[in-house]
C-alpha positions as CSV (number, residue, x, y, z in Angstrom):
1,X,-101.0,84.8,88.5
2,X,-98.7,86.7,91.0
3,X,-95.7,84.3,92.4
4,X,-96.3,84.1,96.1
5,X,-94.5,87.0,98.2
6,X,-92.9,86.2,101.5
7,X,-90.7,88.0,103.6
8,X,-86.9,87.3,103.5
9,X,-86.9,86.7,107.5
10,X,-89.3,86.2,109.9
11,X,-88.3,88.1,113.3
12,X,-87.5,86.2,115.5
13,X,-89.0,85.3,118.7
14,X,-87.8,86.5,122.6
15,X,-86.2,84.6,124.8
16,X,-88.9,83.9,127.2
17,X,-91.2,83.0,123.7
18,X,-88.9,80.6,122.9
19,X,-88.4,78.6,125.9
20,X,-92.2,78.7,125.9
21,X,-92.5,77.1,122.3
22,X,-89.7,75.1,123.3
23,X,-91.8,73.5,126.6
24,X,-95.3,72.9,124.5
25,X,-93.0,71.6,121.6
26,X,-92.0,68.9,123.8
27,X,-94.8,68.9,125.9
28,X,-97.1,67.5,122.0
29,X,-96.1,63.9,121.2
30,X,-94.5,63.9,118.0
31,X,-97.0,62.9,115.8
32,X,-99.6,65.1,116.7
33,X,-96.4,68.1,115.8
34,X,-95.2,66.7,112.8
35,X,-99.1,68.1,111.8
36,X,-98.0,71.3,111.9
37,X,-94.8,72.1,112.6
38,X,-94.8,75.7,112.4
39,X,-96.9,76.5,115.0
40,X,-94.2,75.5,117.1
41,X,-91.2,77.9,115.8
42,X,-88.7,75.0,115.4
43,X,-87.0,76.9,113.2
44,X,-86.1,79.9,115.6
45,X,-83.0,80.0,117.4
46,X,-84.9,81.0,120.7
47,X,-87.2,77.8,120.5
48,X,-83.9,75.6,119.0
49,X,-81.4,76.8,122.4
50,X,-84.0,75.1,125.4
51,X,-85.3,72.4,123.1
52,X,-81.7,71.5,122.4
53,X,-80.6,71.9,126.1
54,X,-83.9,69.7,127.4
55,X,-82.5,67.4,125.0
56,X,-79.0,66.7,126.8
57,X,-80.1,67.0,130.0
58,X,-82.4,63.8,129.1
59,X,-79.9,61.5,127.0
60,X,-79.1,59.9,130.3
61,X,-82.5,59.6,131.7
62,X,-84.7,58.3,128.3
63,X,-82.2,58.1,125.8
64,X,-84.7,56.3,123.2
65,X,-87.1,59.3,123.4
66,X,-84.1,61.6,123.0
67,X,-83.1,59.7,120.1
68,X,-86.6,60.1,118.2
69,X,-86.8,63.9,119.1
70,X,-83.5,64.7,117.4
71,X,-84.5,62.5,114.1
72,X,-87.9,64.5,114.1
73,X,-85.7,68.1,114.4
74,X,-83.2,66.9,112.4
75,X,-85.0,66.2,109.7
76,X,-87.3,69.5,109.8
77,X,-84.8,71.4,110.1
78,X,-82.9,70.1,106.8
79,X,-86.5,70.0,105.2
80,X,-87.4,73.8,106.3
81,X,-84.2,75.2,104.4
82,X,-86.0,74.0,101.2
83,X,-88.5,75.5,101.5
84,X,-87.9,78.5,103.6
85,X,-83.8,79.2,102.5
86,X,-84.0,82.8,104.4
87,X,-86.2,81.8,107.6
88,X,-85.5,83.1,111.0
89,X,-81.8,82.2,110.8
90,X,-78.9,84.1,110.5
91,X,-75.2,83.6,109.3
92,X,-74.3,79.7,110.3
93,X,-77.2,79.3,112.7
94,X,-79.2,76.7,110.7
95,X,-75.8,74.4,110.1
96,X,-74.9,74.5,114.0
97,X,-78.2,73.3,115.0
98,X,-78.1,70.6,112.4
99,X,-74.8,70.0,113.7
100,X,-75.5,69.9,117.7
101,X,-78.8,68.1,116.6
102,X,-76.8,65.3,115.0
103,X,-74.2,65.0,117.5
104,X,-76.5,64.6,120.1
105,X,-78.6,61.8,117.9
106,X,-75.0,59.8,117.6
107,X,-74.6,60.2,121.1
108,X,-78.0,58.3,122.3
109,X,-76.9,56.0,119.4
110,X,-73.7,55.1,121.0
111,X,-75.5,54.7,124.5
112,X,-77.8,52.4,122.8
113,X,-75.4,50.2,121.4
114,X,-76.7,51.1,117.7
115,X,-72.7,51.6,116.5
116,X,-73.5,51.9,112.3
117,X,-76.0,54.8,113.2
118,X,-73.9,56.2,115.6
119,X,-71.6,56.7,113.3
120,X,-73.8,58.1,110.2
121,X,-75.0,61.1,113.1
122,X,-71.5,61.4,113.9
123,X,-70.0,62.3,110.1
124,X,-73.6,64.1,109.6
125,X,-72.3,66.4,113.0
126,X,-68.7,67.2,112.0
127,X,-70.2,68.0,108.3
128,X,-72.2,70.5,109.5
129,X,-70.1,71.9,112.5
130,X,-67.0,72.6,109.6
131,X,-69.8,75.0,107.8
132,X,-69.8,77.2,110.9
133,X,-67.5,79.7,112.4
134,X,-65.2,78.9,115.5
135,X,-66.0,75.5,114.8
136,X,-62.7,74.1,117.0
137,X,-65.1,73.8,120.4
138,X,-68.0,71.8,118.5
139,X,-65.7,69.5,116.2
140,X,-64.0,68.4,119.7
141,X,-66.5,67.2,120.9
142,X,-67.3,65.3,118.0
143,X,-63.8,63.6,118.1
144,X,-64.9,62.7,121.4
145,X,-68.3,60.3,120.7
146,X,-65.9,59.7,117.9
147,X,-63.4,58.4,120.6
148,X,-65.5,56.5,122.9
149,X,-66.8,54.3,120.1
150,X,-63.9,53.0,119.2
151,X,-62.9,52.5,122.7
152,X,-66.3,50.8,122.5
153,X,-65.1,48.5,120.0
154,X,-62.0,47.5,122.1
155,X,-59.4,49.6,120.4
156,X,-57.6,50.9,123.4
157,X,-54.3,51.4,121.9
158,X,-55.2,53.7,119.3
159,X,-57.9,55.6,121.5
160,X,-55.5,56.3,124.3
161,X,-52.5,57.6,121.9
162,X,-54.8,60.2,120.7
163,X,-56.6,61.0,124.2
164,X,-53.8,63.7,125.4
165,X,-54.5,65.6,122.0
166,X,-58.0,66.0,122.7
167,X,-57.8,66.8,126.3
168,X,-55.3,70.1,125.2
169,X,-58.0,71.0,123.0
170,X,-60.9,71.2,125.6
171,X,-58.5,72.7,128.0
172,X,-57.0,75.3,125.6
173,X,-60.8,76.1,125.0
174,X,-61.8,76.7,128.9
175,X,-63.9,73.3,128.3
176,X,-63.7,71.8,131.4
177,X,-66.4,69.6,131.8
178,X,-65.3,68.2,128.0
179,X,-61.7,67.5,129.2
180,X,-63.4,65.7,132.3
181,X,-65.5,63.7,130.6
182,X,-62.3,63.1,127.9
183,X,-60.4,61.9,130.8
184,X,-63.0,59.2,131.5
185,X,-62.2,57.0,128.5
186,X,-58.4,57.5,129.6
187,X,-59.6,55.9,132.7
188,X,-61.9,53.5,131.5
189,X,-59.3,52.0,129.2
190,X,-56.7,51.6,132.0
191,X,-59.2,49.7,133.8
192,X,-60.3,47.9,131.1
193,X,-56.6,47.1,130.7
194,X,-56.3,45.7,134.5
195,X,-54.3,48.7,135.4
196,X,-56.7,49.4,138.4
197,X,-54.2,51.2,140.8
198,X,-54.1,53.8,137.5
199,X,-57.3,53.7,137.1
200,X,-58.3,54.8,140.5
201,X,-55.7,57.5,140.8
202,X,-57.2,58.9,137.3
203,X,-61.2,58.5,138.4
204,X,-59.8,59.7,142.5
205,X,-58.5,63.1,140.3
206,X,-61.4,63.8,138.1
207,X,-63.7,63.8,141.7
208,X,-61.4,65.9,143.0
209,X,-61.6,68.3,139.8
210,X,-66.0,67.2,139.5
211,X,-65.9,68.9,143.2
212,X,-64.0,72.2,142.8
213,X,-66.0,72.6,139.5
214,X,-69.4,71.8,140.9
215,X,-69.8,69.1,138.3
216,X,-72.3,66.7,139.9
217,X,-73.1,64.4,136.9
218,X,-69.5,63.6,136.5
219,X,-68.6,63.4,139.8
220,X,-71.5,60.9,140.6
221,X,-70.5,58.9,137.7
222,X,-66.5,58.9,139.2
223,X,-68.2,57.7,142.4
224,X,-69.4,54.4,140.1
225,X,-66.8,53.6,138.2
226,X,-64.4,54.1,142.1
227,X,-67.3,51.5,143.1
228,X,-66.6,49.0,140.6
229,X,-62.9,49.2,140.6
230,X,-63.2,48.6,144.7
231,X,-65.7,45.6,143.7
232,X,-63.3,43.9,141.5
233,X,-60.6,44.2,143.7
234,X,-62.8,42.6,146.8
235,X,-62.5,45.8,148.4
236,X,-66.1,45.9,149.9
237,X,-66.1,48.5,152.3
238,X,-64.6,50.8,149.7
239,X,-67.3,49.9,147.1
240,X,-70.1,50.6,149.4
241,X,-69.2,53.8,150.3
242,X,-68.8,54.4,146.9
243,X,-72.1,53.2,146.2
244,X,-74.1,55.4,149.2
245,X,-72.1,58.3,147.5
246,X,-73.1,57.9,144.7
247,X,-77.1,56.9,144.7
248,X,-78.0,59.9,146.1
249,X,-76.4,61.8,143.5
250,X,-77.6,59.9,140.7
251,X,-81.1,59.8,141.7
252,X,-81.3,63.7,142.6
253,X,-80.0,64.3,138.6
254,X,-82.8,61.3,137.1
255,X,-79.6,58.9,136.1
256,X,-81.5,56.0,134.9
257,X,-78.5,54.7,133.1
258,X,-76.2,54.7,135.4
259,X,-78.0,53.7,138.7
260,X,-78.9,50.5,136.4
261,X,-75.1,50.2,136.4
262,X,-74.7,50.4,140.0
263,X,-77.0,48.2,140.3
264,X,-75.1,46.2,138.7
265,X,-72.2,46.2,140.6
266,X,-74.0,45.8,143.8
267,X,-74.9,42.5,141.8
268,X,-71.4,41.2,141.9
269,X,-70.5,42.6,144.7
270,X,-73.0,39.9,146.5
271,X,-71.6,37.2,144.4
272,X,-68.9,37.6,145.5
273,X,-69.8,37.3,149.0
274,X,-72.0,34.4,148.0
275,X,-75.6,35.4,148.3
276,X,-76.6,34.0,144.4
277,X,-80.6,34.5,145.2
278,X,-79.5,38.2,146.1
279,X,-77.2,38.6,143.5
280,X,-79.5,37.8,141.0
281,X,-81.9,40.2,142.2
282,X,-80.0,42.8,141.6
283,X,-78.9,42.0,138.2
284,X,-82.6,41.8,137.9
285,X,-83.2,45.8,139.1
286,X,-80.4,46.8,136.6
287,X,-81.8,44.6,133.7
288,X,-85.2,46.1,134.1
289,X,-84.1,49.5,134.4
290,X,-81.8,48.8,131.4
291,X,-85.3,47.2,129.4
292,X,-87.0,50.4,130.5
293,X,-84.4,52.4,128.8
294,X,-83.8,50.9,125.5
295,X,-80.9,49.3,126.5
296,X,-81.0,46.4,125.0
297,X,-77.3,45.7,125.1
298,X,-76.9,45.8,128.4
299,X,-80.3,43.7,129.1
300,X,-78.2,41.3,126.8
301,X,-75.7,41.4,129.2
302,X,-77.2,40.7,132.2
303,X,-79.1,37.4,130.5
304,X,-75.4,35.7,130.3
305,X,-74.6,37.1,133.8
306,X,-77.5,35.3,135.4
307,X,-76.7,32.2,133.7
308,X,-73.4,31.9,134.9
309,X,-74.9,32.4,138.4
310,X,-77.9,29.7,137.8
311,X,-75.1,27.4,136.8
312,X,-72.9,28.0,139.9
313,X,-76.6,26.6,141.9
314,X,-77.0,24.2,139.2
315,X,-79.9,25.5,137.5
316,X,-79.2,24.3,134.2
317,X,-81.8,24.6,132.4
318,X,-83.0,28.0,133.7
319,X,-79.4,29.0,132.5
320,X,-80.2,27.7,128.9
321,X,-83.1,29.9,129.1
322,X,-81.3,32.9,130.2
323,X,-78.8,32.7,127.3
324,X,-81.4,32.0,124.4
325,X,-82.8,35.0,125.1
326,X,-79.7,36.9,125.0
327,X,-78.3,35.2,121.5
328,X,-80.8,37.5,119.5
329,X,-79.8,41.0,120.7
330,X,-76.3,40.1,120.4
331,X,-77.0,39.5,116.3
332,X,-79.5,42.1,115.9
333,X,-76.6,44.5,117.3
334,X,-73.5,42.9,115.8
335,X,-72.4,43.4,119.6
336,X,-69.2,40.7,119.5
337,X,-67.2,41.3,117.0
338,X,-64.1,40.5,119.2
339,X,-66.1,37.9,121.1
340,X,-67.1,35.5,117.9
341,X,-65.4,32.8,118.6
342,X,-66.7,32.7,122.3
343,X,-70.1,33.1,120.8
344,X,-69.4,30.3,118.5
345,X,-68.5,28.2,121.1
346,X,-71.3,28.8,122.9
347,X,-73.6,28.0,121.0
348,X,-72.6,24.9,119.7
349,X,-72.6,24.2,123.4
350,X,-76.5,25.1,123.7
351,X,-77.1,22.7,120.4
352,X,-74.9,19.8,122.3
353,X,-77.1,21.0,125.3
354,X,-74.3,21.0,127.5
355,X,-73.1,24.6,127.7
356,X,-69.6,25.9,127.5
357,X,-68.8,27.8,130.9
358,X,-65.5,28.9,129.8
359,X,-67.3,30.4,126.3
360,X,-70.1,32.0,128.8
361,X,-67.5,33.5,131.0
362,X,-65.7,35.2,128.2
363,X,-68.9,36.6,126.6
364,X,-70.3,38.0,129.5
365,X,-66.7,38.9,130.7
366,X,-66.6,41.2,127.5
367,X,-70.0,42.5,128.3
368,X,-69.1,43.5,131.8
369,X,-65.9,45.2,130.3
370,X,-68.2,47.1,128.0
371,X,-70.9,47.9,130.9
372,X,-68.4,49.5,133.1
């Protein structure tokens, strides 16, 4: 019997064929593709370019669908090599799209609060990118999810020694939007660390730099965290305006993620004015657009927020309610490392049935931190 022939390399498609396969490849729900993968040239670099693209441009708007396309591409495209090792590829093409395709998998982890998998698509991302040429641009931004998780984990001091390195690497690149976002975390972790006046001056420059770059998402998303620094300093006038800058912008780009999080600080921005009922119903908005999402995390979050509130109007039991549903998605995420003993507290308090405000208020005081 005669081995079966096949050509060394397919040829590869056009540009306009490929965002073309790229748009019906998205456009067929993943297990109706999976049936026949090829007829959708997944493994073309033409097809791989605009399905990757569509890809970031939606980690912010449906994170958990993003997340399942890059484990379906990800793993065809490690398959395919098998059995195809000369497909339509060329030179490093396959090991950068296994790279990007992982990198943006640990991304939509991280978002998702899903830390040990965030991680895993992490190393997979840096494994592959050091397999390609002129790696330096894609292992950057590597080190930067890299980064933000730890800052995630509350290890400010270590994250913002090694922030200026990073930063000179974007900039030395011509990455400019990288070094923006980069210089985010700097100013997250001087407001975390209640060095607001800092913090402003840091988020005041990167609008300044969003404008003259024409950098909407990360100017809308200075206009937030400018709103919530204006919020926790009482500054209402300031944090509104913030707010009405920003909400147009984020709604024009499909920010799901971070309009929930305006809507959360319109939430405590009405505490602290006193309207509870109104309060709440914000927290509300930003926990069902947070459900909506997959962000469990944050829908965590806003559980313990609303019992601290039900307790301020004496609603007791209500509050109970509030936190027992939280308690499960903080263990099924492992989301309090630095928070146990809060957490322990707090629930012995719920088994005395007399709950521990001061426990609540540093658990959901944590959460906020991380929310910001």
């Amino acid at each position: 019997m005669l081995a079966e022939i096949r050509p060394f390399r397919r040829r590869r498609l056009a540009p306009d064929q490929g965002r073309e396969a790229a748009l019906r490849a998205l456009d067929t729900p993943l297990a109706e593709r999976a049936k026949d993968p090829d007829a959708y040239f997944l493994d073309d670099p033409e097809t791989l370019l605009p399905l990757l693209e569509a890809l970031r441009q939606k980690w912010e708007t449906d994170p958990q669908t993003v997340l399942e396309e890059s484990r379906f591409l990800y793993e065809f495209l490690e398959e395919r090599e098998s059995k195809y090792p000369l497909s339509a590829f060329l030179l490093d093409e396959r090991e950068y799209f296994l790279g990007e395709t992982a990198r943006i998998a640990g991304n939509v982890c991280r978002a998702l609060s899903q830390r040990d998998e965030a991680h895993r698509w992490l190393d997979l991302a840096e494994g592959w990118f050091r397999l390609t040429e002129n790696a330096a641009g894609n292992l950057s931004k590597v080190a930067y999810h890299r980064l933000a998780l730890r800052m995630e984990e509350r290890k400010f001091d270590a994250v913002f020694e090694l922030l200026p390195q990073l930063i000179a690497s974007f900039e030395r690149l011509g990455m400019t939007e990288d070094a923006l976002k980069t210089r985010f975390l700097q100013a997250a972790i001087l407001k975390e660390t209640d060095r607001l006046p800092e913090a402003e001056q840091t988020y005041c420059d990167i609008v300044r730099r969003a404008e003259e770059a024409k950098l909407e998402p990360l100017l809308a998303h200075a206009y937030v965290n400018l709103s919530q620094i204006y919020s926790f300093r009482g500054e209402a006038d300031e944090a509104v305006s913030m707010t009405q800058m920003a909400t147009p912008l984020l709604r024009k780009l499909g920010y799901r993620m971070a309009l929930a999080k305006l809507q959360w600080t319109v939430g405590y921005l009405l505490r602290a004015k006193g309207r509870f009922a109104s309060a709440i119903d914000a927290y509300r908005e930003a926990q069902s657009e947070f459900s909506e999402i997959g962000m469990r995390a944050d829908v965590a979050a806003v559980h313990l927020v609303v019992a601290d509130l039900l307790l301020d109007n004496g609603q007791d039991k209500q509050a109970e309610w509030e936190i027992r549903q939280a308690l499960p998605i903080i263990d099924e995420y492992k989301l309090v490392p630095e928070g146990f003993a809060a957490l322990s507290l707090l629930r012995e308090s719920l088994r005395r049935q007399k709950i521990d405000r001061q426990a609540l208020r540093s658990l959901h005081g944590y959460f906020e931190e991380l929310s910001a």
